[in-house]
C-alpha positions in Angstrom: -0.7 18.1 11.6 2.4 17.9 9.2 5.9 16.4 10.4 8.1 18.7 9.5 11.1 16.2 8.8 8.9 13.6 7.1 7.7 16.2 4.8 10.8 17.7 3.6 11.5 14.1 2.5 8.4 13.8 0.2 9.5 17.5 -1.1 12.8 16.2 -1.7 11.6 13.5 -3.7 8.9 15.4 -5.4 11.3 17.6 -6.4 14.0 15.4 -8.1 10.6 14.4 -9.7 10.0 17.5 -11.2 13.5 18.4 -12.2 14.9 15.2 -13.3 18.7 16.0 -12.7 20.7 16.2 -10.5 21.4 19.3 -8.0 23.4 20.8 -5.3 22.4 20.6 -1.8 21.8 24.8 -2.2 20.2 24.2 -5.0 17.7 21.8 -3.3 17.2 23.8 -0.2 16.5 27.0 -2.4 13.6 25.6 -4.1 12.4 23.5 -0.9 13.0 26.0 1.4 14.9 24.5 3.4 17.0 26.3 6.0 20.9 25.0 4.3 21.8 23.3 7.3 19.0 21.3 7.6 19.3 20.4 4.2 22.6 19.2 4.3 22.1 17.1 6.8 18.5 15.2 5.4 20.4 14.8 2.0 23.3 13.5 4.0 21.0 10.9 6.2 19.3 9.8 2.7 22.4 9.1 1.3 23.5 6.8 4.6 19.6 5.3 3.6 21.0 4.4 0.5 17.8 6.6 -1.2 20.3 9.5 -2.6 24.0 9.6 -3.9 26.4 11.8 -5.4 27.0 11.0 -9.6 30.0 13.8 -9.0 32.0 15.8 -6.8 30.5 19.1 -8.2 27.3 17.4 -9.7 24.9 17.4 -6.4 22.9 14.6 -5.8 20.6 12.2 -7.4 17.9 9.4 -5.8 19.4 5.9 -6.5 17.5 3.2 -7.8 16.3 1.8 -4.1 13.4 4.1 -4.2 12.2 2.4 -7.0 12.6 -0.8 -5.8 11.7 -0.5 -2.9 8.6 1.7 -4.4 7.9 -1.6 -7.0 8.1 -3.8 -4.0 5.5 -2.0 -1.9 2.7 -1.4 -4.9 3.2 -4.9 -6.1 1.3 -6.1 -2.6 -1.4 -3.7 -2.4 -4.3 -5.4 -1.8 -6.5 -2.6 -3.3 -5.2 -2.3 -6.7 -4.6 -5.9 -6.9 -8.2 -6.4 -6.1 -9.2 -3.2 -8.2 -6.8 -3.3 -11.3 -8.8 -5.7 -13.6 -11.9 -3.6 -12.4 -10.7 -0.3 -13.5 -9.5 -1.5 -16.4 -12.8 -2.9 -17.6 -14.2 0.3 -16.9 -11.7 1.9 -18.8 -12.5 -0.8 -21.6 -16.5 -0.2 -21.9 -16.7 3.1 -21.6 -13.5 4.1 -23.6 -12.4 6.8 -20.8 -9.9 7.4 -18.2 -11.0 4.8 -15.1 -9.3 5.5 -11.7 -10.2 4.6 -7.7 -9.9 7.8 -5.6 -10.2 7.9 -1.6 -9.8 11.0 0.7 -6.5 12.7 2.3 -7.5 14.8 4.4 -10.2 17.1 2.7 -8.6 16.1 -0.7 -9.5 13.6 -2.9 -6.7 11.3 -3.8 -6.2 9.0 -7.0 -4.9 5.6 -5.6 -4.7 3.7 -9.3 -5.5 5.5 -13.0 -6.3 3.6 -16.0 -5.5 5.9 -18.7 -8.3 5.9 -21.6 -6.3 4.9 -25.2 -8.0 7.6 -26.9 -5.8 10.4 -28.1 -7.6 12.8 -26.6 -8.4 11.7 -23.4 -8.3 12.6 -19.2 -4.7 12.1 -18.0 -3.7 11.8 -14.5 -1.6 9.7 -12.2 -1.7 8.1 -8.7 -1.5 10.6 -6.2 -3.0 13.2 -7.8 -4.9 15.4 -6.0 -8.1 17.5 -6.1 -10.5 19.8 -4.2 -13.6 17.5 -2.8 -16.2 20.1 -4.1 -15.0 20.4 -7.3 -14.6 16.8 -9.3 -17.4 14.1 -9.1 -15.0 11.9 -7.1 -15.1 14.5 -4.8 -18.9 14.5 -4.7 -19.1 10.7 -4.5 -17.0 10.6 -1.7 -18.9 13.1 0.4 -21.9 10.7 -0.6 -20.4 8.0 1.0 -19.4 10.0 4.4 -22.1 9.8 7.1 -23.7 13.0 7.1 -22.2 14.1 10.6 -18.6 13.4 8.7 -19.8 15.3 5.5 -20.5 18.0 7.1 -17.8 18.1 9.5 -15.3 17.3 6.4 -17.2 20.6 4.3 -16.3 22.9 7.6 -12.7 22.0 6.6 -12.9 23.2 3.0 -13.8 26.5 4.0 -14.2 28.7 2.1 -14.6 26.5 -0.9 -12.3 27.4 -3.5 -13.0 27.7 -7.4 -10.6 25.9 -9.8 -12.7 27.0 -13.2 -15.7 29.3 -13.6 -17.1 25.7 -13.7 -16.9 25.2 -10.1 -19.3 25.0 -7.1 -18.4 27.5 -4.3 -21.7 27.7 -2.7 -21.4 25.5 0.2 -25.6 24.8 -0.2 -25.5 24.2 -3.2 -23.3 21.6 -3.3 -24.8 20.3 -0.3 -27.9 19.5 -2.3 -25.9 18.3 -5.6 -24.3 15.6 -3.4 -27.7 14.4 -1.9 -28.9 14.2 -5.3 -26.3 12.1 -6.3 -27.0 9.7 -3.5 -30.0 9.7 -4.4 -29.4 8.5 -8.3 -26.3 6.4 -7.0 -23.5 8.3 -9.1 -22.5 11.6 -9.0 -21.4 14.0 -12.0 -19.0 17.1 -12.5 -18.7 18.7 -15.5 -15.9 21.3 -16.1 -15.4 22.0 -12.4 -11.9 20.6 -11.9 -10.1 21.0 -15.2 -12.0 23.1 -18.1 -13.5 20.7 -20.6 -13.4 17.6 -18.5 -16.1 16.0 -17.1 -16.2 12.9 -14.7 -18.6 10.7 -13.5 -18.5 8.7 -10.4 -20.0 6.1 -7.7 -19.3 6.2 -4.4 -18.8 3.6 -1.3 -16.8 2.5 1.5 -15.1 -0.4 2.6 -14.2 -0.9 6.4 -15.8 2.3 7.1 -13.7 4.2 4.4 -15.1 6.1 1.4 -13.9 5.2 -1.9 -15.2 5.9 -5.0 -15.0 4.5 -8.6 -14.2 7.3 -11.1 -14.6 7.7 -14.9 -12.8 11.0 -16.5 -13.0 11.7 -20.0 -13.3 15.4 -22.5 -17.1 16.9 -21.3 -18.4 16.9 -24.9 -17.9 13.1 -25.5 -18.8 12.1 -22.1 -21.3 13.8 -21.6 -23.0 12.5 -25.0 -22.2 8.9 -24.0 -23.7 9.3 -20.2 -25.7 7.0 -20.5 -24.1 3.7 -21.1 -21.1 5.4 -19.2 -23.2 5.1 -16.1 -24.6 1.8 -16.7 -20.8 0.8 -16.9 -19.9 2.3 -13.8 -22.8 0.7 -11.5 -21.7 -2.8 -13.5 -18.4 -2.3 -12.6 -19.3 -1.4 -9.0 -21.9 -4.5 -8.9 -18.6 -6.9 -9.3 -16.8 -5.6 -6.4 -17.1 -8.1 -3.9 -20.1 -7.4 -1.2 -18.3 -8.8 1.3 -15.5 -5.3 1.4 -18.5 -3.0 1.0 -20.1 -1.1 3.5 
């Protein structure tokens, strides 16, 4: 269940984000919706926070420089991508495509760290990214990795399973099966399903009882023709992680 307050914060954010500029407090309540008066007064406690201040008397309001800092400060301890930065970028290195770690919010899958292929044409996507479980191998890796009891329970909350191409898988049995075939081979595949033309390849696992899964994204034609060594790169790349966080 959302918190109402909390989230108006993260649309606040996301929207100076988005716009780049600053705006009026109407402004921001229009596009947030907002009711004014609540507005007014979450922009006002931000700016006693510090997080938001006003360049002009007419100009609106603008996030100061805290939120990166204290953003910087925050990512620069997290013992994930400290542990999985030189990971994904070796992954990004052998296989010459887009390398990210994704984990689940909710029924969604999440991108915790990208490494962005250097290929002119390539996958691009950010931390914090999200996409629909059934329809991105990261999705189908991290069902792999769920009990079966939490699969299925997690599935019942995606329904009814929505298409984001013509690529996609909507039939909840069908998927089903794709997923257990995927355990079976120890990766999992998509190809098209979230963004036309991509395709992604992916293992999945879970440390401290939480599913996480190692991600490879890349234009279907070229990754599909290298899937191969591809995979062979991810299951290296999964081999170093240490056994110790695993399972």
């Amino acid at each position: 269940m959302d918190v109402k307050t909390a989230v108006r914060v993260f649309d606040v954010i996301n929207l100076f984000a988005e716009v780049r500029q600053p705006m009026i407090y109407s402004e921001i309540a229009r596009r947030t919706e907002i009711p004014l008066s609540s507005c007014h007064a979450l922009l006002q406690t931000m700016v006693a926070k510090g997080y938001l201040y006003a360049p002009g008397v007419k100009a609106g309001y603008y996030p100061t420089q805290r939120l990166l800092h204290v953003a910087r400060d925050i990512c620069s301890e997290d013992p994930l991508t400290l542990l999985f930065q030189p990971l994904l970028t070796a992954l990004r290195d052998a296989t010459g495509e887009t390398a990210a770690l994704a984990t689940l919010a909710g029924n969604r899958v999440v991108y915790l760290d990208v490494m962005e292929s250097r290929q002119k044409i390539r996958y691009s996507d950010e931390p914090g990214g999200f996409m629909y479980v059934h329809a991105s191998a990261a999705g189908k890796a991290l069902l792999g990795a769920l009990p079966l009891v939490a699969r299925r329970r997690l599935l019942d909350s995606c329904e009814p399973l929505s298409a984001s191409t013509d690529g996609s898988v909507i039939d909840r049995a069908s998927l089903e099966v794709e997923v257990e075939q995927g355990v079976t081979l120890g990766w999992h595949r998509s190809t098209g399903e979230n963004v036309e033309d991509v395709a992604g390849l992916a293992k999945g696992f879970s440390i401290h009882g939480e599913a996480f899964a190692l991600v490879i994204g890349g234009p279907k034609a070229r990754l599909l023709k290298n899937q191969e060594p591809a995979v062979a790169a991810l299951l290296d790349i999964f081999d170093r992680i240490p056994q110790t966080l695993i399972g």
